[in-house]
Every structure is written in C-alpha cells, then in structure tokens.
C-alpha positions in Angstrom: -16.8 -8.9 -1.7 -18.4 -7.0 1.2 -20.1 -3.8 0.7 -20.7 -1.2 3.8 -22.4 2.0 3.2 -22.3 3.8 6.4 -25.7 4.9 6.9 -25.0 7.9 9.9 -26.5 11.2 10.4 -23.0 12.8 11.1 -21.4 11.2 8.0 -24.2 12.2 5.6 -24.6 16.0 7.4 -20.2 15.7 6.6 -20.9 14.4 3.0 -23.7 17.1 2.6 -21.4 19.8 2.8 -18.4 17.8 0.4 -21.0 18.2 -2.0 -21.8 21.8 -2.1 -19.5 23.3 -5.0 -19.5 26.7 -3.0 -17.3 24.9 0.2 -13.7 26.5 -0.1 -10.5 23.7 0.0 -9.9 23.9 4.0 -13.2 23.7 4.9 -13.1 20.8 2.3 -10.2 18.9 4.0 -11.4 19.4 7.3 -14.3 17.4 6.4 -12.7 14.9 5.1 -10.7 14.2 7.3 -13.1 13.9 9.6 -15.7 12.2 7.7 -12.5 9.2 7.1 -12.2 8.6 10.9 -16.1 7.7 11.2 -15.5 5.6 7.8 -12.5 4.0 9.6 -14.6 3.1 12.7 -16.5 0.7 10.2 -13.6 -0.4 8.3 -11.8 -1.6 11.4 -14.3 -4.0 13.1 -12.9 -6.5 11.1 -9.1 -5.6 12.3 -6.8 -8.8 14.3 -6.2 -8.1 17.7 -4.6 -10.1 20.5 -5.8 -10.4 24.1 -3.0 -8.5 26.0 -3.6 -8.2 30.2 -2.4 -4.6 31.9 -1.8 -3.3 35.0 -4.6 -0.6 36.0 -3.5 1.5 39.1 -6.4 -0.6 41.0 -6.0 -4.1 39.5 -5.2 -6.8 36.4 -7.2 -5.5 33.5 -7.9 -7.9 30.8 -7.5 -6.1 26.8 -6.9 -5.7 23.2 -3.9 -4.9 21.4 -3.6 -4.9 17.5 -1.9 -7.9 16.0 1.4 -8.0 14.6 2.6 -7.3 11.7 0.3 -4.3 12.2 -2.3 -3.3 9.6 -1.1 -1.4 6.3 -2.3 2.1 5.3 -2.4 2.8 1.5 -3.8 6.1 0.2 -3.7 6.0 -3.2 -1.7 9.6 -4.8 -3.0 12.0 -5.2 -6.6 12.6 -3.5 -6.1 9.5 -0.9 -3.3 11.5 1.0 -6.3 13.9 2.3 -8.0 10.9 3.5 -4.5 9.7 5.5 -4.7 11.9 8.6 -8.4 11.0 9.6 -7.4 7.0 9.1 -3.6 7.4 11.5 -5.9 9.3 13.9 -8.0 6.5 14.7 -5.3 3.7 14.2 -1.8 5.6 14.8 0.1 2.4 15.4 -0.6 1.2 12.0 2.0 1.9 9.1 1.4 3.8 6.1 2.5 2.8 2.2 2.0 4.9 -0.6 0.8 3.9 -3.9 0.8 6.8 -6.9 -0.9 5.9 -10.0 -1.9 7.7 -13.4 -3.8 6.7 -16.7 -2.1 5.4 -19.1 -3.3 7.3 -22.1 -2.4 4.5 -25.1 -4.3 1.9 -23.4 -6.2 3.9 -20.7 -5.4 2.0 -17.4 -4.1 3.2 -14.6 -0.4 2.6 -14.3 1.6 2.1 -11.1 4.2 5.6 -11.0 5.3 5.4 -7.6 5.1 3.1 -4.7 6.4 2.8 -1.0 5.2 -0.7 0.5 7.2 -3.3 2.4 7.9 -5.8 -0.1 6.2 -8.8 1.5 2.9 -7.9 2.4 2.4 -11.8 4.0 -0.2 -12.2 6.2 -1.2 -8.1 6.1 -4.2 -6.0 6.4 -4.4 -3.7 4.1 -6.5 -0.5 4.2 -6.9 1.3 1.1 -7.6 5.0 1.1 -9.0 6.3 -2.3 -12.2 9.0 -2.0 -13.9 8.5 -5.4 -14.3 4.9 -6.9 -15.8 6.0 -10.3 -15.3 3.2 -12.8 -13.1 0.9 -10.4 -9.7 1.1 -12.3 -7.8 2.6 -9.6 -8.6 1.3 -6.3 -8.8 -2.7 -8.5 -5.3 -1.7 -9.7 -4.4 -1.4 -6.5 -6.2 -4.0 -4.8 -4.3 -6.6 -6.9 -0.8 -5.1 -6.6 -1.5 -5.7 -2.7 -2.9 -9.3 -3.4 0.1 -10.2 -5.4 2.7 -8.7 -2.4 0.8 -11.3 -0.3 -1.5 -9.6 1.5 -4.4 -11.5 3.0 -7.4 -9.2 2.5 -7.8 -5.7 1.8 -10.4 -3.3 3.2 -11.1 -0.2 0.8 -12.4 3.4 2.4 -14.4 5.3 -0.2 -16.0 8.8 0.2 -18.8 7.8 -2.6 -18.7 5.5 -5.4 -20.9 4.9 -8.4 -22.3 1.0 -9.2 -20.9 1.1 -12.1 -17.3 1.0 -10.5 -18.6 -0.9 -7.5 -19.9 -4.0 -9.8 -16.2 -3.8 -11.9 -14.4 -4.0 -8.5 -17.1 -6.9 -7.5 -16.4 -8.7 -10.9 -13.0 -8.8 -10.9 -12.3 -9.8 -7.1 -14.4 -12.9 -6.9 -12.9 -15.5 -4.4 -10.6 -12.8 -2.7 -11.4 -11.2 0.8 -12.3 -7.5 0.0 -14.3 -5.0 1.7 -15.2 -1.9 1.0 -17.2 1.1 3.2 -18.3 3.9 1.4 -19.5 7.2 2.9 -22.6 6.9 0.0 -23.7 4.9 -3.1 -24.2 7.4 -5.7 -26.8 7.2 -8.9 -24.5 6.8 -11.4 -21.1 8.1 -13.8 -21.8 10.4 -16.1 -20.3 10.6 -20.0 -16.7 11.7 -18.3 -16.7 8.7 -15.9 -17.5 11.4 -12.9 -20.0 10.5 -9.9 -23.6 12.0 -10.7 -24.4 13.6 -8.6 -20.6 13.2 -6.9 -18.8 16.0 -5.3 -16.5 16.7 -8.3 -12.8 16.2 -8.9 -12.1 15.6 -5.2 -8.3 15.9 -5.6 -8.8 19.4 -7.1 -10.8 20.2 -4.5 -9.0 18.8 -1.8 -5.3 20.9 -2.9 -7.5 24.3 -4.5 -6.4 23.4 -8.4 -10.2 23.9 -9.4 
C-alpha cells in the first residue's frame, strides 16, 4: 500500500477552515469540494492513458487520452457524495458508482445497503471517495467489494485519517495495489472512534444535521 499525504499550502489553508467548528455547511461544501479536486490531482498521476495524435489549427499535435474502460468513481454514501463534484470536475469523462454502507450493530461492521457499479469491474481503476478514514472499516469494506468485482487497483481520496485506521487498511491489503492520498495524517481516534483533532462528523456537517 502507498500512502500520499498531500503536503500544499492551499490544501492545508482549505483543511484549516474544515476544521473550525464555527464554518457554516455551504461554506463547508464549498471547501470540500475544492480541497477534493487538489487531492484528485495527486490521486490521478497514477491514471492509464493512451497516446492519441490531434489536429491543432496549425499542425499534428502529439497527446493523451484516458484509457478505456475509463476509470471508476465510488463515493462511499453518505459523506463521499460531497467529495463527488470536486473528483468529476477534474476527470469528467470518468464514470461514477455508488457504494452505501451502514454498521451493522450485532456484529459492528459495516454492511453493504446499497450499491450501483458495473458488475465486472475487470481491468478498472477505481477511485474511492470517502472523507474520514477513522478505524478503516468502511473504505476496507469497500476496497475489497471492488477487488472481488475485478478491479485491478484502487486509489482511495481521504480528507484526514487517523493511523490507527491507516495501519488496519495497511494490514489487511497486503499484496494488493492500493493507494491512498489524504489531505492530513491526524494524531489519533479518540474513545468514539472520531479523528483527534478531526473536523467532526463530516457527513453532519457536510448536509447541516449537526
């Protein structure tokens, strides 16, 4: 597994202001998705292209074109859709899945509730959009119901995460080609499993429940 921690004045000015409990919801979602297209720029370089040649109004012009099949978006419901719109603005021709998931209170893993993906994921790109990864249950839930669909490797966007969660994802994905790129690397989770010193519930603050 390959970690990234974008290390950018803009992103942690962005992050900066996530953080403050006193910014309202829009102002919230603005930021993120902004702060998700700069994330996206690093989780991209990795991305398969093919060498394409067009026609410039002066001359041949030799380019890139993204592969086919064309990379896979998947925010993960709820707090990943207010990451989507920054990811599709940098890579519109990519398509978007959707994954929901909730914990299963018996045996307190996350369970699958809802999903829209193509059913072979052979040969894909994946790109995972999930803000907080806390204690890893999620976004490795995910990462393996991708893997077993067939996709090929999976690149995970993350506002902040805690090491905690980042060591459990580690652990568990040995041998399997997984990045992830995270805004920060936070101190540590808390007795609730919550990102100290985090930016809260981000899907409460993202949609004004809080």
């Amino acid at each position: 597994m390959r970690v990234h921690v974008a290390d950018h004045p803009l992103i942690t000015h962005k992050l900066t202001v996530l953080r403050d409990q006193r910014t309202s919801s829009p102002v919230f979602r603005a930021l993120t998705e902004e702060l998700v297209t700069l994330l996206a720029y690093e989780a991209t370089r990795g991305v398969r292209t093919t060498k394409i040649t067009v026609t410039t109004p002066v001359a041949e012009a030799e380019g890139l074109a993204l592969s086919e099949p064309r990379p896979l978006v998947v925010p993960i419901l709820r707090a990943g859709l207010g990451m989507l719109e920054g990811m599709v603005k940098l890579m519109p021709t990519a398509e978007v899945g959707f994954l929901g998931m909730v914990r299963n209170e018996t045996t307190l893993q996350p369970d699958i509730y809802a999903e829209r993906l193509p059913d072979d994921l052979s040969d894909r790109q994946c790109f995972v959009l999930d803000p907080m990864l806390a204690t890893g249950g999620s976004l490795l839930a995910a990462i393996e119901y991708l893997f077993d669909r067939g996709a090929v490797d999976v690149t995970c966007i993350c506002i902040i995460a805690a090491p905690e969660g980042l060591a459990a994802v580690e652990a568990a994905t040995k041998g399997r080609d997984v990045n992830i790129v995270l805004g920060a690397l936070d101190a540590s989770l808390n007795e609730q499993s919550y990102i100290v010193p985090g930016l809260g519930d981000a899907g409460d603050r993202l949609y004004g429940t809080v």
